[in-house]
MMTF fields as JSON, N, C-alpha, C and O atoms, coordinates in Angstrom:
{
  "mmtfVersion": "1.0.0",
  "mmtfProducer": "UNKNOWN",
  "numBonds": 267,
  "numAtoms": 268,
  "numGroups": 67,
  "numChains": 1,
  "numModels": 1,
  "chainsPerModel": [1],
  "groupsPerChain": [67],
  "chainIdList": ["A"],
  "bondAtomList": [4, 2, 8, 6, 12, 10, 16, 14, 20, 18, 24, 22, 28, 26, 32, 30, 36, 34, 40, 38, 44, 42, 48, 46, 52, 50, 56, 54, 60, 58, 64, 62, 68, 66, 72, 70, 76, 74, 80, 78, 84, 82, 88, 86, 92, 90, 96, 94, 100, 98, 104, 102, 108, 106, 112, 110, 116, 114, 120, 118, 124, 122, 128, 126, 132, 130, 136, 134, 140, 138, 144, 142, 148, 146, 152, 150, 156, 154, 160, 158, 164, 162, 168, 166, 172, 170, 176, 174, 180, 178, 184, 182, 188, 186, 192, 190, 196, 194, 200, 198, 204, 202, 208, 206, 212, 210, 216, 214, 220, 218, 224, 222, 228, 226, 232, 230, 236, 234, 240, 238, 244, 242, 248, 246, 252, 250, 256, 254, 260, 258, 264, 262],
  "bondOrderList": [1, 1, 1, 1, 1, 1, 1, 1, 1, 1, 1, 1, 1, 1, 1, 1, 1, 1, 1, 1, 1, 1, 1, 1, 1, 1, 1, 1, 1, 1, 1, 1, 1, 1, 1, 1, 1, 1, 1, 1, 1, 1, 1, 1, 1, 1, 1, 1, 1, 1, 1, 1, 1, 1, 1, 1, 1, 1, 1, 1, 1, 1, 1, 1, 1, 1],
  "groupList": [{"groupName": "UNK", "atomNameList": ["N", "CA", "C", "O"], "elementList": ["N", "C", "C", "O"], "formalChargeList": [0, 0, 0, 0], "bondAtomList": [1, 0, 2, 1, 3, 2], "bondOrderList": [1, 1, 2], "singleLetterCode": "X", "chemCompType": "L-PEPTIDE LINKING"}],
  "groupTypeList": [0, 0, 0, 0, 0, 0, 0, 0, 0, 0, 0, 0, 0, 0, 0, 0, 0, 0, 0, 0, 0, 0, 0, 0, 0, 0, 0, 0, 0, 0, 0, 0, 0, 0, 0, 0, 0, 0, 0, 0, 0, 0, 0, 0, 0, 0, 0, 0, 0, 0, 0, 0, 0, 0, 0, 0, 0, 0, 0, 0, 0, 0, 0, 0, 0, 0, 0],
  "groupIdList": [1, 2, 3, 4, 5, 6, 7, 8, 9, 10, 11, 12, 13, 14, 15, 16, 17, 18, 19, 20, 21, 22, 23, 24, 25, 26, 27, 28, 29, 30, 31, 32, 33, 34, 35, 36, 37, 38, 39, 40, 41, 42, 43, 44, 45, 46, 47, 48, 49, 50, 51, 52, 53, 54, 55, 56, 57, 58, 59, 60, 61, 62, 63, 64, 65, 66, 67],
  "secStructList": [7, 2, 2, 2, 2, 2, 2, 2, 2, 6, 6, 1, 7, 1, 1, 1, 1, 2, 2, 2, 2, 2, 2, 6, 2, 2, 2, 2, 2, 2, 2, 2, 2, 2, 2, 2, 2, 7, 1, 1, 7, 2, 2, 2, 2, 2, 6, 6, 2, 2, 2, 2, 2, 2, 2, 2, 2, 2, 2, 2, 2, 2, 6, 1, 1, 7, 7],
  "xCoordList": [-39.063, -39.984, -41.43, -42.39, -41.474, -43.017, -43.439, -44.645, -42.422, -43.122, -43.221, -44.434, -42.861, -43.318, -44.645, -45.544, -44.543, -45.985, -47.02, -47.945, -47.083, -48.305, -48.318, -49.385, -46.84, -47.493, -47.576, -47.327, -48.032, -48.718, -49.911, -50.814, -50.154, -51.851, -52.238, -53.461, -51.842, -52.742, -52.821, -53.834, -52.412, -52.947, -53.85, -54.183, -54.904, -55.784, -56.909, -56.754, -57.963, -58.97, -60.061, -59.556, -60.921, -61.64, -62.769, -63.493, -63.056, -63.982, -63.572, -64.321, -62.086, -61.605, -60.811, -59.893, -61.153, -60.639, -61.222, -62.342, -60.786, -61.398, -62.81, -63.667, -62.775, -64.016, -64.914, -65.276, -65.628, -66.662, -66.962, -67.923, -66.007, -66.192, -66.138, -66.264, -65.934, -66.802, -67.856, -68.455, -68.027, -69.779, -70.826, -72.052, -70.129, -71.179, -70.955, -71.892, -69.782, -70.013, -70.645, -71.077, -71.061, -71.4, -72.923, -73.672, -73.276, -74.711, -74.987, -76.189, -74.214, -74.562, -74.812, -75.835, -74.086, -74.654, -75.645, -76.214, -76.048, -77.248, -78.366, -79.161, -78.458, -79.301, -79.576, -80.669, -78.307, -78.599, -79.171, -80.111, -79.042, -79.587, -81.395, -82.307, -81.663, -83.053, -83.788, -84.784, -83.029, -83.626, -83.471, -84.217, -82.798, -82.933, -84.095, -84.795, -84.424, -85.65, -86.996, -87.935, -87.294, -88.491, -89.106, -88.52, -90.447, -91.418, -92.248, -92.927, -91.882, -92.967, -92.455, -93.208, -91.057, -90.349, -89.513, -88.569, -89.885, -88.78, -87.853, -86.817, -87.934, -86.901, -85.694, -84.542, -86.089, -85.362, -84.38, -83.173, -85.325, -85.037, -83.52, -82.464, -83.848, -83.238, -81.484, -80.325, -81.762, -80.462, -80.274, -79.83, -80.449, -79.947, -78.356, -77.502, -78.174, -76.97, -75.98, -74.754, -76.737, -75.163, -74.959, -73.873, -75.923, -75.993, -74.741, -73.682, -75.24, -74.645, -72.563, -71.595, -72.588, -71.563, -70.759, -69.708, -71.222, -70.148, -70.348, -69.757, -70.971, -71.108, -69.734, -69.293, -69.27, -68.781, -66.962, -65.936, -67.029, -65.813, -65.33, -64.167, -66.366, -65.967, -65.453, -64.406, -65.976, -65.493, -63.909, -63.086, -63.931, -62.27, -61.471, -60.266, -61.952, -60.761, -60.42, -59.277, -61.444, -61.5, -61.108, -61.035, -60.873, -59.973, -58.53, -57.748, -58.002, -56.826, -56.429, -55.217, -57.083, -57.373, -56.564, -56.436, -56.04, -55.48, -56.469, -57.522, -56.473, -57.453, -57.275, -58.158],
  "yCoordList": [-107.719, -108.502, -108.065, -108.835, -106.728, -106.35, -106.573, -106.746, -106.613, -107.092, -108.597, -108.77, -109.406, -110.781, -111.136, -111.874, -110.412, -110.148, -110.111, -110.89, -108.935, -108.475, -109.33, -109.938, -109.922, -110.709, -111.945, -112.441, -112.648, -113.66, -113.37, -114.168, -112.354, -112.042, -111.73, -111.864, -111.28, -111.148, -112.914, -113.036, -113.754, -115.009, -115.49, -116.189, -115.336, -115.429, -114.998, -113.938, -115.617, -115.286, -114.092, -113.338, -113.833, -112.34, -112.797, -111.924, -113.976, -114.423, -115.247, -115.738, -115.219, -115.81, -114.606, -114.94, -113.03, -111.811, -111.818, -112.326, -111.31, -110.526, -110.268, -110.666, -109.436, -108.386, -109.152, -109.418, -109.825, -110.673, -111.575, -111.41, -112.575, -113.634, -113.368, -114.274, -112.037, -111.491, -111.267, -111.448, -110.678, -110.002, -111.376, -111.269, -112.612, -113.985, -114.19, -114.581, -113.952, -114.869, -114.012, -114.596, -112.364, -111.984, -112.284, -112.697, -112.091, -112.261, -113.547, -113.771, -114.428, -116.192, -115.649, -116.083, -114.88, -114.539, -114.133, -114.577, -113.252, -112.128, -113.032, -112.361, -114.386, -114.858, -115.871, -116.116, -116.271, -117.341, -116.338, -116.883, -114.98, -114.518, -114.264, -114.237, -114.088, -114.065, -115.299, -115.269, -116.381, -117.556, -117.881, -118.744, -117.451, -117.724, -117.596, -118.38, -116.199, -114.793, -115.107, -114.546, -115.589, -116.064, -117.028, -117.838, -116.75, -117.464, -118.692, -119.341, -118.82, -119.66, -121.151, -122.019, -121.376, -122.556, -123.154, -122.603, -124.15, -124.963, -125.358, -125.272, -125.975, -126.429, -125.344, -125.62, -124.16, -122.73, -122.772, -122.988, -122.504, -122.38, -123.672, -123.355, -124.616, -125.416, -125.344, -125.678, -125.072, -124.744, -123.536, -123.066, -122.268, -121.441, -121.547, -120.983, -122.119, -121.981, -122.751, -122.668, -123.555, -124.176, -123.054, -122.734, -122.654, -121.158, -120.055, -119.762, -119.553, -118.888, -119.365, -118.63, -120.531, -121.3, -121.079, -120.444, -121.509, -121.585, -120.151, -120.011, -119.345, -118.108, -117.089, -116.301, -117.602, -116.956, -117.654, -116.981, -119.141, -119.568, -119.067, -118.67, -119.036, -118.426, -116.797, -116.428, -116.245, -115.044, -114.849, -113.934, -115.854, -115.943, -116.6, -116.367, -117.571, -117.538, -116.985, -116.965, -116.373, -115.601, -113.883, -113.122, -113.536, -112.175, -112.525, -111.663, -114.058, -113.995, -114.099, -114.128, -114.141, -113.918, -112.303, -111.335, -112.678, -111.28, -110.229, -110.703, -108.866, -108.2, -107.867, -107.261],
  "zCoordList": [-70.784, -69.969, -70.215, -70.245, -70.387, -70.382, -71.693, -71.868, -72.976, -74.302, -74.013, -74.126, -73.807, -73.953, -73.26, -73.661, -72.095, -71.37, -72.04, -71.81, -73.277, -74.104, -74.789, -74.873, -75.829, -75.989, -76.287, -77.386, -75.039, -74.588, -74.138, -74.387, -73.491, -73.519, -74.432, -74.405, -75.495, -76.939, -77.331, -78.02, -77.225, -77.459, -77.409, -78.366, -76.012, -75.6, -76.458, -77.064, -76.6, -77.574, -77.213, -76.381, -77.451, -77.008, -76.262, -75.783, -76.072, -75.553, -74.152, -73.308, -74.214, -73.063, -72.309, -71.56, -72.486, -71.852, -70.879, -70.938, -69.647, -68.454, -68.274, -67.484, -69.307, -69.414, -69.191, -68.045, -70.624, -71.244, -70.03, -69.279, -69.917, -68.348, -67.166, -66.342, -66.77, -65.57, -65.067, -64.007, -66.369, -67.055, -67.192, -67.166, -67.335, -67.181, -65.711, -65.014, -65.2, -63.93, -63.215, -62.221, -63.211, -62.286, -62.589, -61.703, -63.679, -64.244, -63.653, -63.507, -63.284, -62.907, -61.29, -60.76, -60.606, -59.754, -59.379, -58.382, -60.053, -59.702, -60.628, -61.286, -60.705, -61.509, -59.92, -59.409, -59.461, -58.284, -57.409, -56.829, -56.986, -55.725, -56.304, -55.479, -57.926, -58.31, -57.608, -56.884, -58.016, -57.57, -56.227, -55.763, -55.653, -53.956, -53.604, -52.962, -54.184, -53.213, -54.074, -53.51, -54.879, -56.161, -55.129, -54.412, -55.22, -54.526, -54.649, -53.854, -56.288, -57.234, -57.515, -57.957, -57.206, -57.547, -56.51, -55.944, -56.349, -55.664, -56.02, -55.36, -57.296, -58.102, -58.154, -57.82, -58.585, -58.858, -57.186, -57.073, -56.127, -55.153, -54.557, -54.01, -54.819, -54.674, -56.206, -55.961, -56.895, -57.956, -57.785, -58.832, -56.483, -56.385, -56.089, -56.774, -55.295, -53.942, -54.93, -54.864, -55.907, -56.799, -57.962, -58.444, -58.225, -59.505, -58.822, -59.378, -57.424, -57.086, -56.795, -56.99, -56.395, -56.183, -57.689, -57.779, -58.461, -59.398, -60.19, -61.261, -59.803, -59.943, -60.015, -60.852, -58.53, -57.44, -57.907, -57.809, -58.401, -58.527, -59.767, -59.849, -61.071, -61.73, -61.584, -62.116, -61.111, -61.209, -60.133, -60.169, -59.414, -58.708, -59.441, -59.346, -60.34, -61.778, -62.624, -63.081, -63.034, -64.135, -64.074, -65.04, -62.523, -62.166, -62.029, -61.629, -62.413, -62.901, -64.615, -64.828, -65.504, -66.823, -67.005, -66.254, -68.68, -68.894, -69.142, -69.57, -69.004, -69.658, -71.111, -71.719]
}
């Protein structure tokens, strides 16, 4: 059971691992809370809360991804 496990997660490409697509979605985060708190844009201000949104979904899909 545990070899078929591996591998089928070695299938998965290296760009579709854990790691890598965490590391964007959290960065999509911490990019929406820049733009929340930024003083100079509305526009920014206003595409925060969806930045942060799919920020946030990605990274709850993507902690079911193999590592």
């Amino acid at each position: 059971m545990t070899q078929r496990t591996a591998n089928c997660s070695s299938r998965w490409p290296l760009w579709l691992r854990r790691g890598p697509c965490e590391a964007v979605a959290m960065v999509l985060i911490g990019l929406g809370v820049v733009m929340l708190m930024q003083p100079l844009s509305v526009l920014l201000y206003g595409y925060s809360f969806v930045t942060i949104l799919v920020g946030t979904l990605g990274f709850v899909i993507v902690s079911h991804f193999p590592d």
